[in-house]
mmCIF file of the N, C-alpha and C atoms, coordinates in Angstrom:
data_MODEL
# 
_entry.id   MODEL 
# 
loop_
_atom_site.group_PDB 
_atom_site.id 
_atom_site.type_symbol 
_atom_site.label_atom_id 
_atom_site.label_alt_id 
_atom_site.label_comp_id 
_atom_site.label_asym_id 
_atom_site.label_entity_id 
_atom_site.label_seq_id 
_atom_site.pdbx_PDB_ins_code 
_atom_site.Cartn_x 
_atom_site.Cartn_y 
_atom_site.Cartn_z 
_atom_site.occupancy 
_atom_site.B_iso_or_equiv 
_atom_site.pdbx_formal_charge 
_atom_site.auth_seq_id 
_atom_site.auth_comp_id 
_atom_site.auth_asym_id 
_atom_site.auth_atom_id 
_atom_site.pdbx_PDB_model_num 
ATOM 1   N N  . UNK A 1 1  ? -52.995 -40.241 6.144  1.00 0.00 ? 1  UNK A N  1 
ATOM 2   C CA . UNK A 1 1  ? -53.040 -41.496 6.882  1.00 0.00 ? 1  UNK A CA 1 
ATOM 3   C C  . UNK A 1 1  ? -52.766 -42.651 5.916  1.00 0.00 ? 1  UNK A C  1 
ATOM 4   N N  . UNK A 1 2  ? -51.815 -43.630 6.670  1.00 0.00 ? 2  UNK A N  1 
ATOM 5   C CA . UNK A 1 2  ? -51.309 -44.723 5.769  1.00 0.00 ? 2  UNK A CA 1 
ATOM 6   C C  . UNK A 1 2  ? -52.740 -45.734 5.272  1.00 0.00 ? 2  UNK A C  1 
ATOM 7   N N  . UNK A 1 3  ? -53.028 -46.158 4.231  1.00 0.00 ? 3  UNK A N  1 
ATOM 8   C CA . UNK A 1 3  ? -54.345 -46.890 4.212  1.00 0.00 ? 3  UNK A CA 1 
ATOM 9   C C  . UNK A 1 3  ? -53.753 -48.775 4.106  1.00 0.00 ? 3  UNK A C  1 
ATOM 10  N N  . UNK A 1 4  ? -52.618 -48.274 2.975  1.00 0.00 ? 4  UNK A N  1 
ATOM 11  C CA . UNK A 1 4  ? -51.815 -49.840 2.960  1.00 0.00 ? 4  UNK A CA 1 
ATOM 12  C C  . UNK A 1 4  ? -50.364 -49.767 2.975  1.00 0.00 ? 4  UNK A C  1 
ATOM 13  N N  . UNK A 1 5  ? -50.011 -51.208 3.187  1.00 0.00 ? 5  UNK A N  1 
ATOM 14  C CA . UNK A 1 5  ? -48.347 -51.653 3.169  1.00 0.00 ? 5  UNK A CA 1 
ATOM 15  C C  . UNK A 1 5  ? -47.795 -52.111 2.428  1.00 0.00 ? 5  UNK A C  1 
ATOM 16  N N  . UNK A 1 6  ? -46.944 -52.474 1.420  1.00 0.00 ? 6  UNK A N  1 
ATOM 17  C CA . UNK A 1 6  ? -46.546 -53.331 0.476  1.00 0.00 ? 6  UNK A CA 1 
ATOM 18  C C  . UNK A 1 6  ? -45.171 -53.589 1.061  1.00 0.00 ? 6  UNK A C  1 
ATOM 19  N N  . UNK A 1 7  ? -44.942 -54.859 1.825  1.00 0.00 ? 7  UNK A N  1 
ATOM 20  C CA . UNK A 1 7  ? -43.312 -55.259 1.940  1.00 0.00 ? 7  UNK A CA 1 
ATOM 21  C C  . UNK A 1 7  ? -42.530 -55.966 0.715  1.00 0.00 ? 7  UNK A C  1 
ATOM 22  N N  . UNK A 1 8  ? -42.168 -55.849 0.022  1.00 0.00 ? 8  UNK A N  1 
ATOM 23  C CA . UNK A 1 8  ? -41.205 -56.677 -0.758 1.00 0.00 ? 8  UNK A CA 1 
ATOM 24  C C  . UNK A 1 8  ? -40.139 -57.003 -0.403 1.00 0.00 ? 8  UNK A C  1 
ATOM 25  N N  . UNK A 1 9  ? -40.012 -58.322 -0.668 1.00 0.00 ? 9  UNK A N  1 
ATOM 26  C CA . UNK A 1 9  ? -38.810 -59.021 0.398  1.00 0.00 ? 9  UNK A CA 1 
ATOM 27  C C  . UNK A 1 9  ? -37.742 -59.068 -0.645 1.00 0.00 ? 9  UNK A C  1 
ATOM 28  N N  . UNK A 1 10 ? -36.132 -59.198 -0.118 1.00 0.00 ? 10 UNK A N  1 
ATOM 29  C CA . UNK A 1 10 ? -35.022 -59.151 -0.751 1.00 0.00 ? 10 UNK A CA 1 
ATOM 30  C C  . UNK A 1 10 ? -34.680 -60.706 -1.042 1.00 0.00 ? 10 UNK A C  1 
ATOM 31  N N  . UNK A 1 11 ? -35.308 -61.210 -2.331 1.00 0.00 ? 11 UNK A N  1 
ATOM 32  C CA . UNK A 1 11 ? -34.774 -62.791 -2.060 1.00 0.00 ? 11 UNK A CA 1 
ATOM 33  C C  . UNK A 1 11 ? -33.344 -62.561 -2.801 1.00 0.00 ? 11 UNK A C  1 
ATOM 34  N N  . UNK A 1 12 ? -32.912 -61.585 -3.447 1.00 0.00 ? 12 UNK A N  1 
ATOM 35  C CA . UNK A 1 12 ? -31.270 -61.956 -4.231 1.00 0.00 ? 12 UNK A CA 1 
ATOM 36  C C  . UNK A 1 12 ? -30.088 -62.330 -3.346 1.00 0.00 ? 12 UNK A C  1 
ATOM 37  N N  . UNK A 1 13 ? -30.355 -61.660 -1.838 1.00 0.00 ? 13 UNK A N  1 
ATOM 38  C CA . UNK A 1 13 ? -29.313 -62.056 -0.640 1.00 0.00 ? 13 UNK A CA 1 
ATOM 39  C C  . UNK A 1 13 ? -28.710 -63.482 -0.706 1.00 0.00 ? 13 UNK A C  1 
ATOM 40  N N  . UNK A 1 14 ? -27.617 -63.853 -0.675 1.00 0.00 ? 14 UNK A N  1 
ATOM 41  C CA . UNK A 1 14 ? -27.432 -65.702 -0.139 1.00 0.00 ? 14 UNK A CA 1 
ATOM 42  C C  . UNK A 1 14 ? -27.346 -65.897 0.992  1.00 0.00 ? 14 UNK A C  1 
ATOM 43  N N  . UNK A 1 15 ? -27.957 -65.242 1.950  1.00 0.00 ? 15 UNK A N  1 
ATOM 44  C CA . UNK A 1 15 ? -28.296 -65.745 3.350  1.00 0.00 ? 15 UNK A CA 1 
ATOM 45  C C  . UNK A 1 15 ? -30.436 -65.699 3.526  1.00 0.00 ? 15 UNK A C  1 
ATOM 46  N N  . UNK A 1 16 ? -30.573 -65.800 2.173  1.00 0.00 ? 16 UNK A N  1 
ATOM 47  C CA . UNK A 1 16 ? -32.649 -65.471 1.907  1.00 0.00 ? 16 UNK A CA 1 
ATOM 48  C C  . UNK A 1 16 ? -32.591 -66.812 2.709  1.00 0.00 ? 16 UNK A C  1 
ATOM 49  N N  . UNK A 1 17 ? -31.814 -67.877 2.313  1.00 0.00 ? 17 UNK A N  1 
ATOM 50  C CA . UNK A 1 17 ? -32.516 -69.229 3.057  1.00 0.00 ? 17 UNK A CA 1 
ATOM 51  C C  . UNK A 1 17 ? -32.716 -68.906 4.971  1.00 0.00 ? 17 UNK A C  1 
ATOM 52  N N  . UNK A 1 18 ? -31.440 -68.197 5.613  1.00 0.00 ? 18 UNK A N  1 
ATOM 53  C CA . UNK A 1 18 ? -31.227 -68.303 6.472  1.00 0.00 ? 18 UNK A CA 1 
ATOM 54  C C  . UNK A 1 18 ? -32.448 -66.808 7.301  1.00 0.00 ? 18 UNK A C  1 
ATOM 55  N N  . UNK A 1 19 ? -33.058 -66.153 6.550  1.00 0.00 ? 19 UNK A N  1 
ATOM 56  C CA . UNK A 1 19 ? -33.378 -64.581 7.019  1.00 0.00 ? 19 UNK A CA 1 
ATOM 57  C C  . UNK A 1 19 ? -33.794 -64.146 6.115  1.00 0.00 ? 19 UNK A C  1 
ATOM 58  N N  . UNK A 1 20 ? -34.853 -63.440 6.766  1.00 0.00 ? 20 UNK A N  1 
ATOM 59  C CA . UNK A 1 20 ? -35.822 -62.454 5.486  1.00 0.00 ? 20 UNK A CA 1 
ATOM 60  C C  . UNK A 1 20 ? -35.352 -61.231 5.739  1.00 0.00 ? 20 UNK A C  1 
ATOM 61  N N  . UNK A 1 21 ? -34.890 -60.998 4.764  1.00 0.00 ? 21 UNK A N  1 
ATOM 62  C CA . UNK A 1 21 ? -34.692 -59.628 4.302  1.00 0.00 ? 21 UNK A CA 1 
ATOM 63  C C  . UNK A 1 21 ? -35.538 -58.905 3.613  1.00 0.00 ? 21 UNK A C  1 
ATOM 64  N N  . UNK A 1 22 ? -36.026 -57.288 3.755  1.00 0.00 ? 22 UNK A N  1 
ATOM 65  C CA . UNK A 1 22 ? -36.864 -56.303 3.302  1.00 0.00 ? 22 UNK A CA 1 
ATOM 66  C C  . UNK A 1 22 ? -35.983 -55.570 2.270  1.00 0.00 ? 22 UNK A C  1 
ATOM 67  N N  . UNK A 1 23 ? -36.506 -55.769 1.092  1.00 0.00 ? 23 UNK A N  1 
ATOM 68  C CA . UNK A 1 23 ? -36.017 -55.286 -0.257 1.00 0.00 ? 23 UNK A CA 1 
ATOM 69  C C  . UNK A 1 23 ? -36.232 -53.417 -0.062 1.00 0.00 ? 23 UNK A C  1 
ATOM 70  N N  . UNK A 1 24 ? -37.795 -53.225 0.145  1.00 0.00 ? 24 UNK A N  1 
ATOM 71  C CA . UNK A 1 24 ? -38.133 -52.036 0.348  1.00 0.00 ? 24 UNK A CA 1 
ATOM 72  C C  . UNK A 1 24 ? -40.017 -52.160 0.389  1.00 0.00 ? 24 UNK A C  1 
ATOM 73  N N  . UNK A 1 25 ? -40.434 -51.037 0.798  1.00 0.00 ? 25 UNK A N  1 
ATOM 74  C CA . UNK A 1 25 ? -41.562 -50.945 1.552  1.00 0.00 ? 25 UNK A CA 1 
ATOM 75  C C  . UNK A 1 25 ? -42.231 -49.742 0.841  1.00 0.00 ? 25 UNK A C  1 
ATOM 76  N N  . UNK A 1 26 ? -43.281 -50.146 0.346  1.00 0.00 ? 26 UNK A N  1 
ATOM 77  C CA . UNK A 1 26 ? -44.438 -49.152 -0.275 1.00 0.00 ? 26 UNK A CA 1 
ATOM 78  C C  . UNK A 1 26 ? -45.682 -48.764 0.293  1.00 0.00 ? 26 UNK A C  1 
ATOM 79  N N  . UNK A 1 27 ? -45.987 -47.164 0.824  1.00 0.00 ? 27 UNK A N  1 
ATOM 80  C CA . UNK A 1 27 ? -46.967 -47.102 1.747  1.00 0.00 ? 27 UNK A CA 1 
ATOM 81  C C  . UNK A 1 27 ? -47.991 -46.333 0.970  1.00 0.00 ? 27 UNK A C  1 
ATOM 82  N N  . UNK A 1 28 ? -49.288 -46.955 0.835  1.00 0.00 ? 28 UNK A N  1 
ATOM 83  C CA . UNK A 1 28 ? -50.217 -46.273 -0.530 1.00 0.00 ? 28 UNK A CA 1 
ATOM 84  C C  . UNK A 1 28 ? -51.139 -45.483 0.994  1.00 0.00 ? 28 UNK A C  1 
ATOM 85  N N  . UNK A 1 29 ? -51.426 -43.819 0.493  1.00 0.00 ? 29 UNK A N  1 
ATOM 86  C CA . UNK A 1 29 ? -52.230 -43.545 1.434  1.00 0.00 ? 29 UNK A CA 1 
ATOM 87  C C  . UNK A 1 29 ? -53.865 -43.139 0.838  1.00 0.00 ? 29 UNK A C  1 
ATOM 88  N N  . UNK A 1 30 ? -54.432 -42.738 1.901  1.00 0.00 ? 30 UNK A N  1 
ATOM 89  C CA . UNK A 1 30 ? -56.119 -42.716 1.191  1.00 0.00 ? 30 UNK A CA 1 
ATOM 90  C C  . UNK A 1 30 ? -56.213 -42.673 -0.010 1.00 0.00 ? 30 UNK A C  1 
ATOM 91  N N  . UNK A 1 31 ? -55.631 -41.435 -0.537 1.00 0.00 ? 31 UNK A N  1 
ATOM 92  C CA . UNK A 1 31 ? -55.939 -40.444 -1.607 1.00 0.00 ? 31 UNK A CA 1 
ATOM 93  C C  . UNK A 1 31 ? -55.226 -41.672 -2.846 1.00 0.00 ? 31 UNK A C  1 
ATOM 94  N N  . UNK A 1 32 ? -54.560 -42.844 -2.263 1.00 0.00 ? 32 UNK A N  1 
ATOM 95  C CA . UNK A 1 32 ? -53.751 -43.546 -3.736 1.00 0.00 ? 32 UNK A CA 1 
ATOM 96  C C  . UNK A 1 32 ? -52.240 -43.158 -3.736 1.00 0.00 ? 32 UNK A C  1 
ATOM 97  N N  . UNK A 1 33 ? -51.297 -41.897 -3.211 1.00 0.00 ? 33 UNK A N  1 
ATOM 98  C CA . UNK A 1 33 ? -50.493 -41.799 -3.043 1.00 0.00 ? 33 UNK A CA 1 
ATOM 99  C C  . UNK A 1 33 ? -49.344 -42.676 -2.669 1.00 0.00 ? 33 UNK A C  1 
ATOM 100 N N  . UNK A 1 34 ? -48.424 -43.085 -3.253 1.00 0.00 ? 34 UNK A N  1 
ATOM 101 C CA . UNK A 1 34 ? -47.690 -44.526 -2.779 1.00 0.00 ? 34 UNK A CA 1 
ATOM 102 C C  . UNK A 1 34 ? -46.227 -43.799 -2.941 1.00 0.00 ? 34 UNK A C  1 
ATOM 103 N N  . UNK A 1 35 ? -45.761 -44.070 -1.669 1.00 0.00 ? 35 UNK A N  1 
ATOM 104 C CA . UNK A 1 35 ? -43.919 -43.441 -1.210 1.00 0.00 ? 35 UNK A CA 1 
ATOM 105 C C  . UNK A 1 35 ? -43.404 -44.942 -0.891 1.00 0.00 ? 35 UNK A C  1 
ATOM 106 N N  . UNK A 1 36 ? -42.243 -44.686 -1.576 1.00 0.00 ? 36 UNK A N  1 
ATOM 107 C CA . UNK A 1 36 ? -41.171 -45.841 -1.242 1.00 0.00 ? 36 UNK A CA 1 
ATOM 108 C C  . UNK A 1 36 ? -40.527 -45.521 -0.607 1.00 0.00 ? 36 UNK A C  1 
ATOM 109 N N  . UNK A 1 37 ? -39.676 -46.989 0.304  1.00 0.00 ? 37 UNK A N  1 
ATOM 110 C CA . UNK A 1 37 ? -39.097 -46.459 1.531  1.00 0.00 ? 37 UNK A CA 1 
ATOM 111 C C  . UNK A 1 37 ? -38.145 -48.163 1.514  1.00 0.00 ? 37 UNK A C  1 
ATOM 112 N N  . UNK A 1 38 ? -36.748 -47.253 1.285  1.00 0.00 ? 38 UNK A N  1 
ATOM 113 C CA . UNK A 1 38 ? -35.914 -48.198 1.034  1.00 0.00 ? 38 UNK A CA 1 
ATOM 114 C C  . UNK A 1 38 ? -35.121 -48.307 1.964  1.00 0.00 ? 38 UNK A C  1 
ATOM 115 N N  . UNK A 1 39 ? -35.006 -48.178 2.987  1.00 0.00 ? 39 UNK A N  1 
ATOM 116 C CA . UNK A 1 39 ? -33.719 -48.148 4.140  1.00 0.00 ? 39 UNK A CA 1 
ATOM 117 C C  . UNK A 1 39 ? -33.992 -48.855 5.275  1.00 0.00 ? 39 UNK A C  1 
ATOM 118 N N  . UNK A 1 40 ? -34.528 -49.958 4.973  1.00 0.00 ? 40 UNK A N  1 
ATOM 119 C CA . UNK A 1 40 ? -35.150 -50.861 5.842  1.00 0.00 ? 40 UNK A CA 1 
ATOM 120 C C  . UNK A 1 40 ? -33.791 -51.264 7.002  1.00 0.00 ? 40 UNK A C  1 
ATOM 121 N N  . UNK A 1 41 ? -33.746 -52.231 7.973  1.00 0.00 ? 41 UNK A N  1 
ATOM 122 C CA . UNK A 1 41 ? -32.807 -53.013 8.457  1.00 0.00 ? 41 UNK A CA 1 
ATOM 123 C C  . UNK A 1 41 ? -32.120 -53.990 7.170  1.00 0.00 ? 41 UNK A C  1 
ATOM 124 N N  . UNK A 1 42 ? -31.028 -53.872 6.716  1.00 0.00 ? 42 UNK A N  1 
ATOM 125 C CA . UNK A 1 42 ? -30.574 -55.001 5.826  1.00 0.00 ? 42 UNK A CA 1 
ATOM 126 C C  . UNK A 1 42 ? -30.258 -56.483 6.189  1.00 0.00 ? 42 UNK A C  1 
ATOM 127 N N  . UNK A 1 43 ? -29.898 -56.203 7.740  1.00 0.00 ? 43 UNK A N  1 
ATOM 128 C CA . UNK A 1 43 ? -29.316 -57.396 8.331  1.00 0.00 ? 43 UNK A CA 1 
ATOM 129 C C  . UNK A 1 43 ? -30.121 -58.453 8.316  1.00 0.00 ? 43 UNK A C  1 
ATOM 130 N N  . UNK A 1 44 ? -31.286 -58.249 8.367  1.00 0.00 ? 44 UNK A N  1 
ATOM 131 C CA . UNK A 1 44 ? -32.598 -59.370 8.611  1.00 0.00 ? 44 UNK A CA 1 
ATOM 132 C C  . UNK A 1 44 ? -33.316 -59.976 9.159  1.00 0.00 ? 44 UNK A C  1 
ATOM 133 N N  . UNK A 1 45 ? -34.449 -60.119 9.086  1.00 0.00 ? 45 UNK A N  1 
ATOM 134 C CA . UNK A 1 45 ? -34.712 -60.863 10.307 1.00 0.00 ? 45 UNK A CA 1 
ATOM 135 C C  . UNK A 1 45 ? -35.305 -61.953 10.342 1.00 0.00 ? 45 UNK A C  1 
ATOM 136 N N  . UNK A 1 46 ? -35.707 -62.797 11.460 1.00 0.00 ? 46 UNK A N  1 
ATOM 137 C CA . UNK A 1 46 ? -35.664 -64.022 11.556 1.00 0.00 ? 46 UNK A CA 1 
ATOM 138 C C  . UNK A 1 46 ? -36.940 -64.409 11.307 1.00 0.00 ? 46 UNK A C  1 
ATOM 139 N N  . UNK A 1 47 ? -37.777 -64.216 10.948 1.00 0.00 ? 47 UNK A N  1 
ATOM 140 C CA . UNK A 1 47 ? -39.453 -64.422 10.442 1.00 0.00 ? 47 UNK A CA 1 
ATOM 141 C C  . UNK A 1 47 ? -39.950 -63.562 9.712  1.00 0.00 ? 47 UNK A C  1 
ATOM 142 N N  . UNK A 1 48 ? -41.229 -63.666 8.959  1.00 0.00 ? 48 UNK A N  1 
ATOM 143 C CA . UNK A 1 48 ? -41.825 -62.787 8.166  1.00 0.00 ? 48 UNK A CA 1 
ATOM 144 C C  . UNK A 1 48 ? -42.739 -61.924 9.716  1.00 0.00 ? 48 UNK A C  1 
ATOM 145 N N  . UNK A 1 49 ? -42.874 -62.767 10.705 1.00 0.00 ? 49 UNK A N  1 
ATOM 146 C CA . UNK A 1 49 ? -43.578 -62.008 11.509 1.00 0.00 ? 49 UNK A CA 1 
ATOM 147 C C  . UNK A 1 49 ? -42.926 -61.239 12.337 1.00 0.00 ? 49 UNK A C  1 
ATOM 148 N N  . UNK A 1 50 ? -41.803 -61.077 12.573 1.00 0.00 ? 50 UNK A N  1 
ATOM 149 C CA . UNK A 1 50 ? -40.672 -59.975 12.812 1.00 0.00 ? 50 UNK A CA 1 
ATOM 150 C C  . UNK A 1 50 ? -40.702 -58.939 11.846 1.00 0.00 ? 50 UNK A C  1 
ATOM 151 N N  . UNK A 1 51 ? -40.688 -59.423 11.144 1.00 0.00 ? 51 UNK A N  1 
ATOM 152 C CA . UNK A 1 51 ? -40.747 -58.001 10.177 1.00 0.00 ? 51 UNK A CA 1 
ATOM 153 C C  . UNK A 1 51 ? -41.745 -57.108 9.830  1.00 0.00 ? 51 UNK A C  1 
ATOM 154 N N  . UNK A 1 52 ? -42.975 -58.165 9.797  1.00 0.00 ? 52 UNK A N  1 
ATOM 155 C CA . UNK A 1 52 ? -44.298 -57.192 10.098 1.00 0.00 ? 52 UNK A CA 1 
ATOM 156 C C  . UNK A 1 52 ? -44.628 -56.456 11.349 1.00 0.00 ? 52 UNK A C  1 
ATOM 157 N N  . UNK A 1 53 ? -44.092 -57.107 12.341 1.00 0.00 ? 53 UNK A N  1 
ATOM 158 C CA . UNK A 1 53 ? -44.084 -56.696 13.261 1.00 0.00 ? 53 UNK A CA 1 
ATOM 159 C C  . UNK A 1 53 ? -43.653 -55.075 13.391 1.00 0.00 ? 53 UNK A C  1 
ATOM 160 N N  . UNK A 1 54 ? -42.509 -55.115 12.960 1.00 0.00 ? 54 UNK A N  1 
ATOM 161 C CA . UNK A 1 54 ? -41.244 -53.790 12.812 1.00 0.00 ? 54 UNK A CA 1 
ATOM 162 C C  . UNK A 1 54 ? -42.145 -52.785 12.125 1.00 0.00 ? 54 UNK A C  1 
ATOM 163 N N  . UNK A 1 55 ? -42.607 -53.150 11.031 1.00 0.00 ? 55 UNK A N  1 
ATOM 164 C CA . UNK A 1 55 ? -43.091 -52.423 9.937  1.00 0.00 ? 55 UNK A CA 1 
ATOM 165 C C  . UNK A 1 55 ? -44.663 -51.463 10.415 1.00 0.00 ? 55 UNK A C  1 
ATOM 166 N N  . UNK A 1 56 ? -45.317 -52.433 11.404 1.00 0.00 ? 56 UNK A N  1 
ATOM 167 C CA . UNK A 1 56 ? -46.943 -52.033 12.053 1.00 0.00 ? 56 UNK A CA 1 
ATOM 168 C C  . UNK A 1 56 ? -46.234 -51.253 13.269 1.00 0.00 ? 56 UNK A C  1 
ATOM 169 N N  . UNK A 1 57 ? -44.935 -51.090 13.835 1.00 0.00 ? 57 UNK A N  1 
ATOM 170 C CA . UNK A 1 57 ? -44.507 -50.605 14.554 1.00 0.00 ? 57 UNK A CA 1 
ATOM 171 C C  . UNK A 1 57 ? -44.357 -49.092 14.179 1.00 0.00 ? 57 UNK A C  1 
ATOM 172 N N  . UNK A 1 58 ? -43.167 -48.759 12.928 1.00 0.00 ? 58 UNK A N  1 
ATOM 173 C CA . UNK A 1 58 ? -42.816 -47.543 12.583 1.00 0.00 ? 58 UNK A CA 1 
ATOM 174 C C  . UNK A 1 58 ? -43.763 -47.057 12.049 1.00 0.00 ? 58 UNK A C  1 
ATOM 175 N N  . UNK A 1 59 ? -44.919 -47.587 10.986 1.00 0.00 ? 59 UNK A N  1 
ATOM 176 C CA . UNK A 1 59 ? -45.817 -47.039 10.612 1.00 0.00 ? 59 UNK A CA 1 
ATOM 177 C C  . UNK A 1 59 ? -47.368 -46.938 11.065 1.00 0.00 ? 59 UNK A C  1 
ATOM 178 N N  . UNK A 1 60 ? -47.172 -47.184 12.557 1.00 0.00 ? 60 UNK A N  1 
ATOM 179 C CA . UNK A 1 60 ? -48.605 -47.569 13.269 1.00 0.00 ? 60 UNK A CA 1 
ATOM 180 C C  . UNK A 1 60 ? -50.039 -47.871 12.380 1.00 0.00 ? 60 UNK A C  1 
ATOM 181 N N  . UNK A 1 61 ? -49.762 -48.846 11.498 1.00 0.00 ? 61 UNK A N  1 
ATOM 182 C CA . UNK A 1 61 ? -50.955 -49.485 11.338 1.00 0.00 ? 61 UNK A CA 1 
ATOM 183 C C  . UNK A 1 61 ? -51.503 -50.634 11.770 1.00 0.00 ? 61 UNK A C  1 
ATOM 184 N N  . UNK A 1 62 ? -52.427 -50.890 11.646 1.00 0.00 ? 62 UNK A N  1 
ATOM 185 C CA . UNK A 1 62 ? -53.093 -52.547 11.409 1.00 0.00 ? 62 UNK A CA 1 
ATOM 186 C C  . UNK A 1 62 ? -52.666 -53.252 10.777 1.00 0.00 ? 62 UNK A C  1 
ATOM 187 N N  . UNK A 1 63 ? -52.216 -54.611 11.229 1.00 0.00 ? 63 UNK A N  1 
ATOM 188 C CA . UNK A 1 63 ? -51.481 -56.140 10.825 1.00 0.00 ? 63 UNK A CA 1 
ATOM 189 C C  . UNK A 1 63 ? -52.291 -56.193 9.663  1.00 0.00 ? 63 UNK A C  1 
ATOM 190 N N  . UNK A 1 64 ? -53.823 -56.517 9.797  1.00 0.00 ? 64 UNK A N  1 
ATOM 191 C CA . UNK A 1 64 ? -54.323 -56.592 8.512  1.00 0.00 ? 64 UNK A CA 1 
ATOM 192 C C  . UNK A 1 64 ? -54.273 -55.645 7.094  1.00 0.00 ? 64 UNK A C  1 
ATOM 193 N N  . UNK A 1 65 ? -53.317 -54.351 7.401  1.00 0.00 ? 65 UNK A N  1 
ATOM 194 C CA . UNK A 1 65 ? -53.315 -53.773 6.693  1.00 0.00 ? 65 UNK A CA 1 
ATOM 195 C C  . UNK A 1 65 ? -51.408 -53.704 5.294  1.00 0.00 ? 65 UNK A C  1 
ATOM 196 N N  . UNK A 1 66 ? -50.694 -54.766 5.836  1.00 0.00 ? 66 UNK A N  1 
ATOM 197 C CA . UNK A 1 66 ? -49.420 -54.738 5.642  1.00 0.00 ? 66 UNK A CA 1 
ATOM 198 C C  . UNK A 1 66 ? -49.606 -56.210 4.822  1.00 0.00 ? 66 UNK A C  1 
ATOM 199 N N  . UNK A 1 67 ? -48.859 -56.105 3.152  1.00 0.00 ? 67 UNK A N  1 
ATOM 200 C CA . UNK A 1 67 ? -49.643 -57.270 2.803  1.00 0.00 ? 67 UNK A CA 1 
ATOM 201 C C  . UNK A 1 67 ? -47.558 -57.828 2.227  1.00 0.00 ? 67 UNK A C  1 
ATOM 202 N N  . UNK A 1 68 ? -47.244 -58.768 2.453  1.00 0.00 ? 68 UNK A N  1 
ATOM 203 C CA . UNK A 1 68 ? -46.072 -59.486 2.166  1.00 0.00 ? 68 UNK A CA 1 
ATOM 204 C C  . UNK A 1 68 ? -45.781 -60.001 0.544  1.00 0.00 ? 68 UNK A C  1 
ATOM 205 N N  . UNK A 1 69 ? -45.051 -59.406 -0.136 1.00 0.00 ? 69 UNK A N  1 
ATOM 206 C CA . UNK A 1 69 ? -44.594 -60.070 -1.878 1.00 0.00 ? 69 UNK A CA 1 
ATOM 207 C C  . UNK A 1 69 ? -42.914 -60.140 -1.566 1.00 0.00 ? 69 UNK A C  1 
ATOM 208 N N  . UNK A 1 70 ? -42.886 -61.175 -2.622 1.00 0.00 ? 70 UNK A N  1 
ATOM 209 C CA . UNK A 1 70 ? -41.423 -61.571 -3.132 1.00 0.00 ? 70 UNK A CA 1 
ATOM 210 C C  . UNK A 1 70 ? -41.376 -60.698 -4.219 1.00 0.00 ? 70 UNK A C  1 
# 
């Protein structure tokens, strides 16, 4: 079971002003185990809360559990 989220956002894009982009996504589970997961949507999306959104979606967790870095 997923315990946390780590999104790291793609600021090198030149459309970062216009759209957040997901660099890649780190899911740490109980035990400390942490898998990266790079094949996000590249295109982007239009809020950080779109994207958490997406993210509490595929990985059915808790909002409070998905934490946002540059």
């Amino acid at each position: 079971m997923i315990k946390r989220i780590t999104v790291y956002l793609d600021n090198e894009q030149p459309e970062f002003m216009d759209k957040v982009c997901c660099g890649f996504v780190v899911a740490e589970n109980e035990n400390g185990t942490e898998t990266v997961h790079n094949n996000f949507d590249s295109g982007g999306y239009q809020s950080i809360k779109e994207l958490v959104d997406e993210v509490v979606g595929i990985f059915r967790v808790n909002r409070s559990s998905v934490m946002v870095a540059m």
